[in-house]
N, C-alpha and C positions, 0 to 999 in steps of 0.2 A: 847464316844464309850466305851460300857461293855470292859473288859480286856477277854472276853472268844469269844468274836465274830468272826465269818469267814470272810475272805477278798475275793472274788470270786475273783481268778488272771486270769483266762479265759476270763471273764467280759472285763479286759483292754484290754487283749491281741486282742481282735478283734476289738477294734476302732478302724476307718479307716484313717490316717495318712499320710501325703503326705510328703515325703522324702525328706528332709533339708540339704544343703553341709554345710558345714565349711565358704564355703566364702560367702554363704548367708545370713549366722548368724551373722557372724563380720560384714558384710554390714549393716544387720537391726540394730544392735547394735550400731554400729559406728552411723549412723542414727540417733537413741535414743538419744546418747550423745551429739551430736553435736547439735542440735535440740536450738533456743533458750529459755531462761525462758520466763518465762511472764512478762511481765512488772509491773514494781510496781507500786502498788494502792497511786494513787496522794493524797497528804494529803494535807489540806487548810492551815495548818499549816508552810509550806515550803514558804519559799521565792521567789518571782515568776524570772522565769529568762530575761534576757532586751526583747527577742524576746517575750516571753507572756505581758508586760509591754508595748511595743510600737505596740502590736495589740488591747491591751484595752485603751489604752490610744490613741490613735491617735487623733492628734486634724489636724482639716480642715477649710479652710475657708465657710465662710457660706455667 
């Protein structure tokens, strides 16, 4: 943005905007946070653990 340009502050002032309390903010916020991560992307590299081992492994009588 040029260093001589106008900012129309009119412009902002009339989007239309739906009035937010304090406790709906920490609520959505606390939300956010709390929220869990995503689970990490399984590497074939890892050592499988006994329950992935005794569902590939199962043996059965035939």
């Amino acid at each position: 943005m040029a260093k001589n340009a106008k900012i129309d502050l009119d412009a902002f002032a009339e989007t239309e905007r739906d009035p937010v309390t304090r406790d709906e903010f920490e609520s959505a916020m606390g939300q956010m946070i709390s929220h869990p991560a995503k689970p990490a992307t399984r590497s074939e590299n890892r050592e499988p653990t006994r329950e992935e081992l005794s569902r590939r492994w199962k043996f059965s009588r035939r």
